[in-house]
C-alpha positions as CSV (number, residue, x, y, z in Angstrom):
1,X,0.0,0.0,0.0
2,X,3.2,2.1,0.9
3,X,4.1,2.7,-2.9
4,X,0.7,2.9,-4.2
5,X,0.1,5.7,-1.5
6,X,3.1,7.8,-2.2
7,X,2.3,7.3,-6.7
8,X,-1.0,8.7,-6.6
9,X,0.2,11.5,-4.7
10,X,3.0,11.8,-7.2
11,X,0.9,11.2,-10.1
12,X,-2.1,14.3,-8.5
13,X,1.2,16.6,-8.2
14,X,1.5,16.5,-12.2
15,X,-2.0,16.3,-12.9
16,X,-2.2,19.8,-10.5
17,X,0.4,21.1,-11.7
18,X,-0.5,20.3,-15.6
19,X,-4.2,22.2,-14.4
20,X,-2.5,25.1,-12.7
21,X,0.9,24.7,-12.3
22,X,2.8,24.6,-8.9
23,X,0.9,26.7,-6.8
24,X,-1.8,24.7,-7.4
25,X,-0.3,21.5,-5.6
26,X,-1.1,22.0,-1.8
27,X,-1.7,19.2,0.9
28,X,-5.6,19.8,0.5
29,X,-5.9,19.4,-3.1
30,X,-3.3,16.2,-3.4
31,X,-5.5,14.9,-0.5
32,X,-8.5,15.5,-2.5
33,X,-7.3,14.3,-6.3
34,X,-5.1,11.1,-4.0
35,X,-7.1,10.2,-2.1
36,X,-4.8,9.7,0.4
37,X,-4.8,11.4,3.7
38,X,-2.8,14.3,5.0
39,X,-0.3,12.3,7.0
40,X,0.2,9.8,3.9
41,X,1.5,13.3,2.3
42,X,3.6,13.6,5.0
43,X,5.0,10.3,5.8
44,X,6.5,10.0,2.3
45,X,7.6,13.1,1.4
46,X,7.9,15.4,4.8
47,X,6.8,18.4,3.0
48,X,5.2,19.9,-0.5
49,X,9.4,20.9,-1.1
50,X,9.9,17.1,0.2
51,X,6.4,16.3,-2.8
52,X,8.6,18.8,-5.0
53,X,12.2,17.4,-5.0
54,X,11.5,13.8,-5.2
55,X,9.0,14.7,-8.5
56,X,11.5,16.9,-10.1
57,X,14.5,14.3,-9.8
58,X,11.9,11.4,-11.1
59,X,10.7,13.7,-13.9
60,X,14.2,14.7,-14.8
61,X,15.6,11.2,-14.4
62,X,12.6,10.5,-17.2
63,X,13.5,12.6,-19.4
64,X,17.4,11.7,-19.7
65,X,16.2,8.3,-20.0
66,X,13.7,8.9,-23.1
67,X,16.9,11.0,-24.7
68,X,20.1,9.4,-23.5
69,X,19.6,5.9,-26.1
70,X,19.9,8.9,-28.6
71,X,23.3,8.7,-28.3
72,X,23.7,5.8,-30.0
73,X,23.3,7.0,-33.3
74,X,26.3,6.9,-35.4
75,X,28.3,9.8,-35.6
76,X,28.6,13.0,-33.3
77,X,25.9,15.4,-36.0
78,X,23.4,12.4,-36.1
79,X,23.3,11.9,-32.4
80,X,23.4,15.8,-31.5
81,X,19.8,15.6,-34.3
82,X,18.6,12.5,-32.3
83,X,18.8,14.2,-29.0
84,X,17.1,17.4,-30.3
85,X,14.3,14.6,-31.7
86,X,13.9,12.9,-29.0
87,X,13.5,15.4,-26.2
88,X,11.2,17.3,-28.2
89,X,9.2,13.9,-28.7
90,X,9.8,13.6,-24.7
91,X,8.0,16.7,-24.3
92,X,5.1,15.9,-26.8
93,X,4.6,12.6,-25.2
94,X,5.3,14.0,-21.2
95,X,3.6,17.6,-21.2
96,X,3.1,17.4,-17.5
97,X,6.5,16.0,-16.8
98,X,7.5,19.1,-18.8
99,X,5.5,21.8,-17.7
100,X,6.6,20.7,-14.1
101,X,10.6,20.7,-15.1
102,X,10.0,24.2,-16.5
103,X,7.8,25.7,-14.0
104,X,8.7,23.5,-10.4
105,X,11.1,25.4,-7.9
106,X,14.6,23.7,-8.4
107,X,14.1,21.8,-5.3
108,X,15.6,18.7,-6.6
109,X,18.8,17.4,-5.4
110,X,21.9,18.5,-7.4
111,X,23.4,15.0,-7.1
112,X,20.0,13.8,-8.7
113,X,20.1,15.6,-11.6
114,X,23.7,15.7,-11.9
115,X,23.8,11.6,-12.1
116,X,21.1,11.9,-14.2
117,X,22.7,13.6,-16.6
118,X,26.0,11.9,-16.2
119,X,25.8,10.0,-19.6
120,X,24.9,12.7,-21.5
121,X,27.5,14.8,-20.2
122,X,30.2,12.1,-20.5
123,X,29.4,11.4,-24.3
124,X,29.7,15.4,-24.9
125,X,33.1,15.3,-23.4
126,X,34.6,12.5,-25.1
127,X,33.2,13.5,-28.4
128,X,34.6,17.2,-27.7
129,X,37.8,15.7,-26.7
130,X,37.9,14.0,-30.2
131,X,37.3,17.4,-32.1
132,X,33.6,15.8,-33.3
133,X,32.0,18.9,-32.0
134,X,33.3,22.4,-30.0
135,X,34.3,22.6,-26.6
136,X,31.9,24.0,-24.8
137,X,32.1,24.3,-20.6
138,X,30.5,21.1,-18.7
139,X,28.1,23.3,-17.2
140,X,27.1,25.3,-20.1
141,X,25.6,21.8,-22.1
142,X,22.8,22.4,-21.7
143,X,21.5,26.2,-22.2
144,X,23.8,25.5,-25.4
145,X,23.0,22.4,-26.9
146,X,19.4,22.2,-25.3
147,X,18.4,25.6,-25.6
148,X,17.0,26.1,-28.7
149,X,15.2,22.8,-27.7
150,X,14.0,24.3,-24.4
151,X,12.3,27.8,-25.6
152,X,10.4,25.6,-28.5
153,X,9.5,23.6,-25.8
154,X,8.1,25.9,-23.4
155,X,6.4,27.8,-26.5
156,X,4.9,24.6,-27.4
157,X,3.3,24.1,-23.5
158,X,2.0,27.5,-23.4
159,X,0.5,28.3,-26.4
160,X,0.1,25.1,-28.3
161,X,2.4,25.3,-31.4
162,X,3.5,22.8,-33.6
163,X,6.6,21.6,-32.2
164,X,6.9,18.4,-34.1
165,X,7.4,20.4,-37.3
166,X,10.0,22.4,-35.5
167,X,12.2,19.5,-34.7
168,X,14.2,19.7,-37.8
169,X,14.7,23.3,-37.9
170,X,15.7,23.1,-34.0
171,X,18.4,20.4,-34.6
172,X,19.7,22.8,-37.3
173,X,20.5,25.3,-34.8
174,X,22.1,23.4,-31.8
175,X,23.7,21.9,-34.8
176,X,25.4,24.9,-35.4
177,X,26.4,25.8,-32.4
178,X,28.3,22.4,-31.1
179,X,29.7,21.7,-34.6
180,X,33.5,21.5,-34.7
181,X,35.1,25.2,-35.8
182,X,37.5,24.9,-38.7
């Protein structure tokens, strides 16, 4: 009962937040869309920043996992394009997932996100060791290669607009800017 308790409280967070975003989430409403009681809030996540990290770091977590087998594709361009693809798809497919990434107080555990993003960082750095694309800072992967990919995104969850015609057009541009100079 332990886990089914503390996933329908996970699973009214996004549906709350997808209605209204963050602010909508308190104890009273997860209680009422749960089902579960006040202290069931409690007992597994201690708070709504206790609710907030542990669905931010499962979100995120998601997310690298939906893009990270893009890195498989065969060369550095190709797998820069997949990545692109498939996080846009990610979004698509997730929008509450999303809109809570983009809109959720960073409350998540750096070490979360940072191990979740592990793989993806450790492909960019061997691939810019190789010369297969420009070194760019660790830290600045992702407003560079992602954020093209991000603003469409967040475009896409607020006003509705065809991101999946975007995708190509998107890739172009992070493209561009991780491509090797010279």
């Amino acid at each position: 009962m332990r886990s089914t308790s503390r996933r329908a409280v996970l699973d009214a967070a996004l549906a709350l937040v997808a209605g209204g975003g963050p602010e909508a989430v308190t104890i009273s409403a997860l209680t009422a869309r749960s089902g579960v009681s006040n202290g069931s809030v409690y007992h597994h996540f201690g708070s709504r920043a206790g609710l907030f990290a542990v669905l931010y770091g499962e979100s995120f977590a998601h997310c690298m996992a939906a893009l990270t087998p893009a890195l498989e594709v065969e060369g550095a361009e190709g797998a820069v394009r997949a990545v692109v693809a498939r996080y846009l798809e990610w979004v698509v497919g997730n929008p509450g997932r999303a809109r809570f990434l983009y809109a959720a107080p960073h409350s998540a555990d750096p070490a979360v996100k940072l191990g979740a993003f592990e793989p993806v960082a450790r492909w960019f750095a061997a691939r810019m060791a190789a010369g297969e694309l420009r070194a760019v800072p660790l830290w600045a992967l992702d407003p560079v290669v992602m954020g093209p990919a991000h603003e469409c995104a967040r475009r896409y969850l607020a006003h509705g607009f065809d991101l999946e015609s975007s995708t190509r057009l998107v890739a172009d541009a992070v493209w561009a800017a991780v491509a090797p100079v010279g």
